[in-house]
N, CA, C and O of each residue as an XYZ file, in Angstrom:
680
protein
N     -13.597    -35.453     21.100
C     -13.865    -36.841     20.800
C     -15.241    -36.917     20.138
O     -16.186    -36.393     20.727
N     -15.445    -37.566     18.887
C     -16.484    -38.181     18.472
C     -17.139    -39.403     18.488
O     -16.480    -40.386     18.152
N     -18.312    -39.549     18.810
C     -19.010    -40.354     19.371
C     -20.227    -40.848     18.444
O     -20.838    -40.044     17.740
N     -20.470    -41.896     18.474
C     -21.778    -42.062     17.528
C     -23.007    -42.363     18.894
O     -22.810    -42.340     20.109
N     -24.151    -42.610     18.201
C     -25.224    -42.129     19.008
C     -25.705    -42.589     20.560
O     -26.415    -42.024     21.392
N     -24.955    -43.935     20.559
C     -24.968    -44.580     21.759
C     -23.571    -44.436     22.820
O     -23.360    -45.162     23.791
N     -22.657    -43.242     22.323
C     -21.897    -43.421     22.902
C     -20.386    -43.728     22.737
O     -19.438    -43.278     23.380
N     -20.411    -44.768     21.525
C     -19.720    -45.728     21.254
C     -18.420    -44.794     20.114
O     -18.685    -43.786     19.458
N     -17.064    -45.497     20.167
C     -16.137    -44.947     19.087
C     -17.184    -44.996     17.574
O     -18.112    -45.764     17.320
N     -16.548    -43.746     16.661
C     -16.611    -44.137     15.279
C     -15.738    -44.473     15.001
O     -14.678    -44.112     15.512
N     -15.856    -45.335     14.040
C     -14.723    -45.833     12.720
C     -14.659    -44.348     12.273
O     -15.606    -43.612     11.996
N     -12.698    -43.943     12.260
C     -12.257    -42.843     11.355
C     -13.435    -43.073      9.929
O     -14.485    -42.439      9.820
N     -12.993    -44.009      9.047
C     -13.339    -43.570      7.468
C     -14.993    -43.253      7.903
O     -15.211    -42.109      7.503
N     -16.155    -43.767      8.514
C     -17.436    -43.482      8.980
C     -18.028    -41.991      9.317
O     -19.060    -41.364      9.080
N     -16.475    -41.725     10.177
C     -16.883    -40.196     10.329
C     -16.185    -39.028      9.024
O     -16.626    -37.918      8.727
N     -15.092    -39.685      8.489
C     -14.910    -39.046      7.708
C     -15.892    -39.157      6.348
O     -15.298    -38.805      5.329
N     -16.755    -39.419      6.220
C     -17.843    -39.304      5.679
C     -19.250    -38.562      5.711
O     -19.894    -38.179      4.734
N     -19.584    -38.447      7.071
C     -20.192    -37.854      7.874
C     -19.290    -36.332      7.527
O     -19.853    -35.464      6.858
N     -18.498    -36.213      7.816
C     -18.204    -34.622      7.693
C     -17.918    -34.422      6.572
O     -18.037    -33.221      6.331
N     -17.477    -35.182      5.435
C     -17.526    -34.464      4.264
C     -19.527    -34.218      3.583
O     -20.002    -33.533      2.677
N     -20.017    -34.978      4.391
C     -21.480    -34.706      4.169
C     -21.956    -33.217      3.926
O     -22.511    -32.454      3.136
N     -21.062    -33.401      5.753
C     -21.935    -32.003      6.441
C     -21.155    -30.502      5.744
O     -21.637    -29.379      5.597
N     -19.610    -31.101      5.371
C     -19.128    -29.806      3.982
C     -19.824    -29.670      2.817
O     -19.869    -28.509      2.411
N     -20.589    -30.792      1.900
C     -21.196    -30.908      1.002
C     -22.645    -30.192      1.298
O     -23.151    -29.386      0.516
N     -23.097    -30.504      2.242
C     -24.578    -29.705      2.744
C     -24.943    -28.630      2.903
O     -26.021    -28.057      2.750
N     -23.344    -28.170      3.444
C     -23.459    -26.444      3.779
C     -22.570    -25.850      2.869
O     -22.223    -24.699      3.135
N     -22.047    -26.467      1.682
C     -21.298    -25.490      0.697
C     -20.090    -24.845      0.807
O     -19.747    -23.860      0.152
N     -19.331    -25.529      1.810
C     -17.991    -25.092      2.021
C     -17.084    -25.494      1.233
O     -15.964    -25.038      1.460
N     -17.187    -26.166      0.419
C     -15.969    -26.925     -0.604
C     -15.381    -28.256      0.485
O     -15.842    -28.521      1.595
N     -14.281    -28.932     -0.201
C     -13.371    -29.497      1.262
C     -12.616    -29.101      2.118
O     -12.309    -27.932      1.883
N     -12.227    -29.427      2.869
C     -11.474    -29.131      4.099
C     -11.331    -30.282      4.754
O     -12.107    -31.237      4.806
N      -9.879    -30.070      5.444
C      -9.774    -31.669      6.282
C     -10.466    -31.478      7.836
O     -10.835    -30.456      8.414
N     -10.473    -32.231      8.056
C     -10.947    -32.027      9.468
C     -10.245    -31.200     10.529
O     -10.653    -30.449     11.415
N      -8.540    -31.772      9.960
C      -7.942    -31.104     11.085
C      -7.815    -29.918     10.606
O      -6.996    -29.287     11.274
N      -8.467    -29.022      9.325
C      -8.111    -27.943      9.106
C      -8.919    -26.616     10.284
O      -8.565    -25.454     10.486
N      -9.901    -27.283     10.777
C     -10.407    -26.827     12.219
C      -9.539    -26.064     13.250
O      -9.574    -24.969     13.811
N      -8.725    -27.187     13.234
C      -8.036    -26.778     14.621
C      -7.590    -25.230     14.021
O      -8.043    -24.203     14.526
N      -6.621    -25.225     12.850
C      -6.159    -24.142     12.272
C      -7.182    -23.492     12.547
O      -7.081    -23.055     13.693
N      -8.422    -23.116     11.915
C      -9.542    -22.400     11.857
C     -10.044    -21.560     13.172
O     -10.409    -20.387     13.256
N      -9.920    -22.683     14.263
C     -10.527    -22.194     15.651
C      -8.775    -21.370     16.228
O      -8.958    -20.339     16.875
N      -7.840    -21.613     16.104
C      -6.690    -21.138     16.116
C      -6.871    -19.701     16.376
O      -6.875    -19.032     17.408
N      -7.073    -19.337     14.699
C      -6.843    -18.134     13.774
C      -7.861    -17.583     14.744
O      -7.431    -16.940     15.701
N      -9.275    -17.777     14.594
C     -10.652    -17.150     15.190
C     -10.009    -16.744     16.818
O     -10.056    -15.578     17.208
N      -9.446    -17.803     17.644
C      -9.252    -17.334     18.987
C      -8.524    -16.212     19.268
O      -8.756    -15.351     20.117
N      -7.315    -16.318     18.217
C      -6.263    -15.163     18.502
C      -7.048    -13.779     17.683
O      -6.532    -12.669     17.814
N      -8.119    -13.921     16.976
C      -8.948    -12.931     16.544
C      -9.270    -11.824     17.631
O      -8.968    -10.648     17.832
N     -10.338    -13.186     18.458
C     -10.725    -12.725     19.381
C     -10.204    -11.913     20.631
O     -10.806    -11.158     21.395
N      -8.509    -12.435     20.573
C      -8.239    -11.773     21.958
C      -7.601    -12.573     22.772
O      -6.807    -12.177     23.625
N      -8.052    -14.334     22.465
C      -7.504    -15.489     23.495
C      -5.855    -14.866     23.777
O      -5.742    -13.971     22.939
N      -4.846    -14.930     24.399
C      -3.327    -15.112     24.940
C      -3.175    -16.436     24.423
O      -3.695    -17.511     24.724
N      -2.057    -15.978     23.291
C      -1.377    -17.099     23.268
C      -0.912    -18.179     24.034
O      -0.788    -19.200     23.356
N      -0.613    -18.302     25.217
C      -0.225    -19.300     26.191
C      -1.658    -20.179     26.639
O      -1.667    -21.269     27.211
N      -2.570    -19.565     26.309
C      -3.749    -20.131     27.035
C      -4.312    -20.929     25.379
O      -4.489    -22.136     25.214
N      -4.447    -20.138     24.622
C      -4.333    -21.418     23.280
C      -3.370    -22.169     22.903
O      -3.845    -22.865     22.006
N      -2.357    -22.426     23.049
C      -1.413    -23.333     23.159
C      -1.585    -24.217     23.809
O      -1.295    -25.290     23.280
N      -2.131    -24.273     25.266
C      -2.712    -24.971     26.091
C      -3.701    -25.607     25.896
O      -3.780    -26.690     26.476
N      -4.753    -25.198     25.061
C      -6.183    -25.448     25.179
C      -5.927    -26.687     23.515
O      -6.772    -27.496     23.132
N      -4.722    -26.473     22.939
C      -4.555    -27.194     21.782
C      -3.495    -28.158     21.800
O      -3.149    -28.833     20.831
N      -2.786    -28.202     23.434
C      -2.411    -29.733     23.601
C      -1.010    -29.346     22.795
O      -0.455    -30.225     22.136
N      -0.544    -28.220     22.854
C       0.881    -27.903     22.422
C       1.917    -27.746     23.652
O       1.723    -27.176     24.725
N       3.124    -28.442     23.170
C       4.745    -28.011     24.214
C       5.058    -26.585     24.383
O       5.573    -26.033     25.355
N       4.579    -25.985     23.050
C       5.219    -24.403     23.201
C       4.341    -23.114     22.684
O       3.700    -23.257     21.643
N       4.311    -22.302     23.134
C       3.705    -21.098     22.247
C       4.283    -20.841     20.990
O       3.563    -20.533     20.041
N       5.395    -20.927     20.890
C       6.024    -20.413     19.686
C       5.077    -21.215     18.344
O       4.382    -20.698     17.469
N       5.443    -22.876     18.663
C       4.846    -23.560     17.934
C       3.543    -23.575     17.617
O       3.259    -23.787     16.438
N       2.453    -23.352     18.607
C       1.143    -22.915     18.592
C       0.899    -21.733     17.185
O       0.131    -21.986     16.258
N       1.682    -20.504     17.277
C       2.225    -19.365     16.653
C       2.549    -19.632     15.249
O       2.016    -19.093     14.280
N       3.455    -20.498     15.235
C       4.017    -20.777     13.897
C       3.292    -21.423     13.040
O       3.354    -21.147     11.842
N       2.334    -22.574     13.612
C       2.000    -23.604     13.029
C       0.399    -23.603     12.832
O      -0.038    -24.073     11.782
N      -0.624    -23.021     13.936
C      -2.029    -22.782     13.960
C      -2.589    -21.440     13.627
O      -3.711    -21.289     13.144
N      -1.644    -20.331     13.945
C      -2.450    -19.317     13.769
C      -2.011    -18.801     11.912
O      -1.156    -19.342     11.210
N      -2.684    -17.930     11.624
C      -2.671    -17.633     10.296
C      -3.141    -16.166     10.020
O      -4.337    -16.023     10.275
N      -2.571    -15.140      9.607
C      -3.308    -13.817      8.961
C      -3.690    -14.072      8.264
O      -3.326    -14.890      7.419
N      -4.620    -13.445      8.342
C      -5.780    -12.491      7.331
C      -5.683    -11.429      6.626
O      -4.922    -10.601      7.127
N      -6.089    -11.170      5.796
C      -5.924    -10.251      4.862
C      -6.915     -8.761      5.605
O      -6.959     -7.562      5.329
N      -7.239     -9.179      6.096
C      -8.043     -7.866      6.727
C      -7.112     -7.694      7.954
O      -7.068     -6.540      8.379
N      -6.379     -8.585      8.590
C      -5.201     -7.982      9.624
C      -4.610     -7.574      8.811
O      -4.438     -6.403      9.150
N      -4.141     -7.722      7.908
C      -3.133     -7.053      7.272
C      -3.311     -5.931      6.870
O      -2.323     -5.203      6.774
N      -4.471     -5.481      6.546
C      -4.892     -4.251      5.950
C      -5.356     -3.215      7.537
O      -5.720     -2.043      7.444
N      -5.261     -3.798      8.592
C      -5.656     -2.967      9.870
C      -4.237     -2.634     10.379
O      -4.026     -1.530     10.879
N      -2.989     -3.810     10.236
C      -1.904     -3.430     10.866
C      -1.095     -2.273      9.983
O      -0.424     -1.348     10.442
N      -1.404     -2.655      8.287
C      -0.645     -1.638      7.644
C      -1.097     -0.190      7.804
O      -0.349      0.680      7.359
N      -2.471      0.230      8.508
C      -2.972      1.837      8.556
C      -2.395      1.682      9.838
O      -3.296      1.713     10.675
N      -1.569      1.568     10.220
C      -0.704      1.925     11.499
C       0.739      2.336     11.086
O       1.646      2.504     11.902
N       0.885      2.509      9.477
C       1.987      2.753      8.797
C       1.278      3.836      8.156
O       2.017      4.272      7.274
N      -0.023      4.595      8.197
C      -0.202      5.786      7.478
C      -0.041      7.025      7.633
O      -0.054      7.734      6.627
N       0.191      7.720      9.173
C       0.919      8.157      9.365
C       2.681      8.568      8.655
O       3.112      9.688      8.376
N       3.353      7.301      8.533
C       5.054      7.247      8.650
C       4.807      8.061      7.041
O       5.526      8.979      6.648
N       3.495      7.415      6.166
C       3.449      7.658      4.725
C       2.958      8.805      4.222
O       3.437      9.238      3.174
N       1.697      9.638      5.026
C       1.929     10.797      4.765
C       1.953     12.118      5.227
O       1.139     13.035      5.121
N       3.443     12.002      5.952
C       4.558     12.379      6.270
C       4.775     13.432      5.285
O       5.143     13.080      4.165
N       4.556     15.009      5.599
C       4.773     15.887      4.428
C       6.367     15.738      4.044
O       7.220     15.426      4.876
N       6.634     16.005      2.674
C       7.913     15.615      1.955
C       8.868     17.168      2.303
O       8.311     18.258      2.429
N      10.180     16.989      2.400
C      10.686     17.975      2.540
C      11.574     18.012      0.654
O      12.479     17.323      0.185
N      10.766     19.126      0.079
C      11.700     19.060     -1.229
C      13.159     18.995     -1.093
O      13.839     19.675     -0.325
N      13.639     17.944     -2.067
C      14.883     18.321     -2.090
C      15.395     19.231     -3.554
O      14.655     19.664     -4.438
N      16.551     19.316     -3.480
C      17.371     19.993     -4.749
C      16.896     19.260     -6.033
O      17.066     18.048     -6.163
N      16.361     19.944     -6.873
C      15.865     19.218     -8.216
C      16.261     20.237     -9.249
O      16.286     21.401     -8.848
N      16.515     20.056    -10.258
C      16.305     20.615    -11.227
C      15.709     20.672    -12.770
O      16.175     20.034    -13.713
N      14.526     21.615    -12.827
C      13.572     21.514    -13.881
C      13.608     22.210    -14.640
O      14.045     23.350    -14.482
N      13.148     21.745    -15.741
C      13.746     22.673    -17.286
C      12.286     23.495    -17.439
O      11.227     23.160    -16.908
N      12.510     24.648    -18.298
C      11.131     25.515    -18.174
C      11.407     26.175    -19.578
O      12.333     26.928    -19.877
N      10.446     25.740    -20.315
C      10.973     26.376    -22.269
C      10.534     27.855    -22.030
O       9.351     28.078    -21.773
N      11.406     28.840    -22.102
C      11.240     29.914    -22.427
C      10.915     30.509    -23.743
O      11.893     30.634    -24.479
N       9.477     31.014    -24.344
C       9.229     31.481    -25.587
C       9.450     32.937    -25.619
O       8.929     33.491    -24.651
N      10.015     33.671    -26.368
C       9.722     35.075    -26.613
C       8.774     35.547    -27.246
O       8.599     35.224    -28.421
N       7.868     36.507    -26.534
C       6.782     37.035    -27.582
C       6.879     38.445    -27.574
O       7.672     39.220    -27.040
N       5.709     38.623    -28.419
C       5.799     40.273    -28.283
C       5.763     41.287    -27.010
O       6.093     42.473    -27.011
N       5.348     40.620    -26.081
C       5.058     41.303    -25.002
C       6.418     40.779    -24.097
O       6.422     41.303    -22.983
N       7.133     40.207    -24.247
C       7.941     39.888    -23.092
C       8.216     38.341    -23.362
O       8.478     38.140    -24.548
N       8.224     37.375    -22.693
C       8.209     36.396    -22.754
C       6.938     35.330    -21.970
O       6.278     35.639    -20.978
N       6.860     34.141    -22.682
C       6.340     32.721    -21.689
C       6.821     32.248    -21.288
O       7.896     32.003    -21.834
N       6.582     31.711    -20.116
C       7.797     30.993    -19.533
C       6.511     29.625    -19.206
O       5.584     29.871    -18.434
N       6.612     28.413    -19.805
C       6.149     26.889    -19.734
C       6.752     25.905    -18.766
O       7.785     25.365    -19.162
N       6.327     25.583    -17.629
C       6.606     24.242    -16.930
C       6.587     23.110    -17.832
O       5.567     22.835    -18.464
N       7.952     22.249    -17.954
C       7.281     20.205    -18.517
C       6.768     19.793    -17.491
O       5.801     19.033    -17.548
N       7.216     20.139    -16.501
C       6.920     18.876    -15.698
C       5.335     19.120    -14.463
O       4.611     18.240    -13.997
N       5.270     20.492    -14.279
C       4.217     21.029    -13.617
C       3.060     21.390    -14.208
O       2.646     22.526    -14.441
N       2.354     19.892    -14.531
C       1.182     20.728    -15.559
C       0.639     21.927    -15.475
O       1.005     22.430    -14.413
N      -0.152     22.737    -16.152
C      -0.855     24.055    -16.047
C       0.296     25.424    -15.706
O      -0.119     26.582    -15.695
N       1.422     25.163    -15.503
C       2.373     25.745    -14.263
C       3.307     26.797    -15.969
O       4.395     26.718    -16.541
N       2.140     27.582    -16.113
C       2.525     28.900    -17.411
C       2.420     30.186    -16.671
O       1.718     30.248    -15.663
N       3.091     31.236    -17.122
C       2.841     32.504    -16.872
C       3.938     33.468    -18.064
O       5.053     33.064    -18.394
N       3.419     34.550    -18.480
C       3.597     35.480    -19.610
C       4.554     36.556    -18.465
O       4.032     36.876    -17.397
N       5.347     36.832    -18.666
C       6.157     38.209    -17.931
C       6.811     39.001    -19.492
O       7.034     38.499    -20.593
N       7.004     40.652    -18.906
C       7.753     40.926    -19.785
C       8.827     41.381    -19.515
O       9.340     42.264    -20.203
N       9.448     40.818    -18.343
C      10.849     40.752    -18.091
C      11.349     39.460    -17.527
O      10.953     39.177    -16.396
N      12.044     38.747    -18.050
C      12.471     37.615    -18.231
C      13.102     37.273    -16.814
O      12.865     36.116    -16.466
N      13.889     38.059    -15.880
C      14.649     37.469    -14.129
C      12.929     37.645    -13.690
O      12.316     36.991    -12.846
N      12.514     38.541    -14.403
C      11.217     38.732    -12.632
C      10.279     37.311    -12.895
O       9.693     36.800    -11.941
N      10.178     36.637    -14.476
C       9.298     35.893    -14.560
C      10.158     34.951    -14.357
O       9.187     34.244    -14.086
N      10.812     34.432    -14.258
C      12.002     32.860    -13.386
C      11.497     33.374    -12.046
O      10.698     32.549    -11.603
N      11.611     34.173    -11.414
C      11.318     34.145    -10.039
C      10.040     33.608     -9.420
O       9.918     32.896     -8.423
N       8.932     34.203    -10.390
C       7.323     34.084    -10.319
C       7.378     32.883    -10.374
O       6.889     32.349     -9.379
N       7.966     31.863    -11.498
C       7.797     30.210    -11.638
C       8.541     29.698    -10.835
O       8.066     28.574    -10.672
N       9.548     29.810    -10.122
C      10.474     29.538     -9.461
C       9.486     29.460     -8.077
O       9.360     28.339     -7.585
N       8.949     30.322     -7.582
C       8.014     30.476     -6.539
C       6.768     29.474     -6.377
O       6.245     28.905     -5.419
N       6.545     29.522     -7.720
C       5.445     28.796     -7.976
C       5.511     27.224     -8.186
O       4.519     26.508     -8.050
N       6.998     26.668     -8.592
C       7.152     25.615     -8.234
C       7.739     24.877     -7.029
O       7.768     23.646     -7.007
N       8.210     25.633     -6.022
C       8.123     25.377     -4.755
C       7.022     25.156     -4.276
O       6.719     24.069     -3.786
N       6.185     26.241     -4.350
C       4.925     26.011     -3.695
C       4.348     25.063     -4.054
O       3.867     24.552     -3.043
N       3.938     24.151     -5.437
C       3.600     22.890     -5.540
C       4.590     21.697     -4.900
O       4.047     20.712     -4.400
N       5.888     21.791     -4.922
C       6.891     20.831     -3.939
C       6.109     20.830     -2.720
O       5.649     19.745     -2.366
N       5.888     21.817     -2.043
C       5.774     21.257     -0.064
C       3.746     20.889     -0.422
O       2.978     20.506      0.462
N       3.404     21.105     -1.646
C       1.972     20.615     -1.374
C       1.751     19.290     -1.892
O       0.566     18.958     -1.929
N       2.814     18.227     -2.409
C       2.164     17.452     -2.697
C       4.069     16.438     -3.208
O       5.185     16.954     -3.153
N       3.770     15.172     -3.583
C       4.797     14.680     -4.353
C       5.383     15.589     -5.241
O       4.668     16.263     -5.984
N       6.878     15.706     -5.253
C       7.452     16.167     -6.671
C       7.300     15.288     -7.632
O       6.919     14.162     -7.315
N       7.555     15.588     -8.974
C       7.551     14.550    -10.226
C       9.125     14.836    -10.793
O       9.640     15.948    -10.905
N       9.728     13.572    -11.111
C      10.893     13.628    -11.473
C      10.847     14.716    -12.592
O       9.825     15.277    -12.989
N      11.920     14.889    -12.965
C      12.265     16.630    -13.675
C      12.571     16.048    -15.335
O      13.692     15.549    -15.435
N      11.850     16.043    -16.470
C      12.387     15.790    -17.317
C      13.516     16.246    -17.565
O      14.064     17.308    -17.268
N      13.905     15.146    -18.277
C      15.979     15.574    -19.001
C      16.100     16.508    -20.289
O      15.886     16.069    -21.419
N      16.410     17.648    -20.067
C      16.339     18.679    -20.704
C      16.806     18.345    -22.268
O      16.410     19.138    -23.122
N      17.619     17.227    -22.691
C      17.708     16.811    -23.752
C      16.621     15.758    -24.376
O      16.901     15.192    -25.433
N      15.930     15.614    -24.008
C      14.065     14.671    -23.905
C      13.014     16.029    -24.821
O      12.039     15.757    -25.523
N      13.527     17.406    -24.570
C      12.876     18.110    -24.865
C      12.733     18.496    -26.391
O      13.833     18.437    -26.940
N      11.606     18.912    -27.334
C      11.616     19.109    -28.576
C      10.983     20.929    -28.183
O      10.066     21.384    -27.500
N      11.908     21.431    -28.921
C      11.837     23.471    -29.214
C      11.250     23.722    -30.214
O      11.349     22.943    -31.162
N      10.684     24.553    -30.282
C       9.859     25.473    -31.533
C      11.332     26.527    -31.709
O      12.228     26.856    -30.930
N      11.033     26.817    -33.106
C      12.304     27.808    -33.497
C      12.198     29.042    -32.517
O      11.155     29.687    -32.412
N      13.129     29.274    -31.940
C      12.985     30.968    -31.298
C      12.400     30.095    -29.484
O      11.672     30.618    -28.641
N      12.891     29.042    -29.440
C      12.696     29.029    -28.021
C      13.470     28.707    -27.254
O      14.456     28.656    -27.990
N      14.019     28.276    -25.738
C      15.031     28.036    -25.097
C      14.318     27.723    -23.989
O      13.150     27.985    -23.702
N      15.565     26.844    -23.117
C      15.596     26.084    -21.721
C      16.156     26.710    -20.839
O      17.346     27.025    -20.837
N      15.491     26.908    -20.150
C      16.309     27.549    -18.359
C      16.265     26.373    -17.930
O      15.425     25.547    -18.291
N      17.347     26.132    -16.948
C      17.257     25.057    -15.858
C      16.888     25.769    -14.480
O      17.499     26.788    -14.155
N      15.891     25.233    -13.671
C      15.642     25.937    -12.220
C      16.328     25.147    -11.632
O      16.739     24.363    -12.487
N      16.690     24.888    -10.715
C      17.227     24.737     -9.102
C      16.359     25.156     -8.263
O      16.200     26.354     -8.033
N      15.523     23.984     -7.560
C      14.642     24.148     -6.794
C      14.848     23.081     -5.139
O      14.001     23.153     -4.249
C-alpha cells in the first residue's frame, strides 16, 4: 500500500506520476508499476524462494498460475540450464559407414593418393593396396578424433588427365 506523507490514500494518477518520476530519475526507461510484481517474481525464484511460498506471498489461488504468469527466464538461466546438456553433446561420435573418394595420381615413384574431404590427409606409396590401407587408417583415425565431414560425391569431382577415384568404406 501507498501512502502519502501523512498517512493518507494517494490518488492512483498522483502516484502514477511520482513513479514515472522516479523511472525518469534513475534511467530505467518505462515500466508499469505492476511490472514489479513480475520483477520481484523472477528475482525470488532466482533466489531460491519455493514456489508455494511465492504464490502465497503474491496473493495467488495456485502455484501453477504464480509459474505461468509471474515468473520469467532469463537468458543467463538459459545458458546455465543448457551446460547441463554438454555432456549429452560431447559425447565421442561412434563413426559410422561412410564412403570417401580419394584421387589417386600415378607418379614416377608409385603413386599419390589425395583425401577431398580430409584436409592435409596426402601420402605418396609405391604400391598402390599398401597405400589405401595407410589412408584408410588414417582416416579412421581422424573419425573417432573429432566430427566426420560429409564425403564429397565422387561425381562433384574434377581429374587431371592420368588420374582416378577409389571409393573407401570407412
Amino acid at each position: 500500500m501507498v501512502t502519502n506523507p501523512i498517512g493518507g490514500y494517494i490518488e492512483p494518477r498522483t502516484f502514477k506520476d511520482y513513479y514515472d518520476e522516479i523511472l525518469d530519475a534513475s534511467g530505467l526507461g518505462h515500466y508499469t508499476f505492476h511490472a514489479l510484481r513480475h520483477t520481484f517474481a523472477t528475482r525470488a525464484m532466482e533466489q531460491g524462494m519455493d514456489a508455494k511460498t511465492l504464490s502465497t506471498l503474491l496473493g495467488h489461488y495456485s502455484v501453477a498460475f504464480t509459474l505461468d504468469t509471474y515468473t520469467h527466464v532469463l537468458d543467463s538461466q538459459k545458458h546455465e540450464e543448457m551446460k547441463l546438456m554438454e555432456d549429452l553433446f560431447s559425447m565421442p561420435t561412434v563413426p559410422q559407414n561412410q564412403s570417401y573418394p580419394i584421387i589417386v595420381t600415378p607418379s614416377p615413384n608409385g603413386f599419390i593418393l589425395n583425401s577431398v574431404d580430409f584436409e592435409g590427409l596426402c601420402l605418396e606409396a609405391d604400391d598402390l593396396q599398401y597405400g589405401i590401407g595407410c589412408i584408410q587408417s588414417a582416416i579412421t583415425e581422424q573419425l573417432t578424433k573429432s566430427h566426420p565431414p560429409l564425403p564429397t560425391p565422387a561425381n562433384e569431382l574434377i581429374l587431371n588427365a592420368g588420374e582416378f577415384v577409389i571409393i573407401l568404406n570407412v
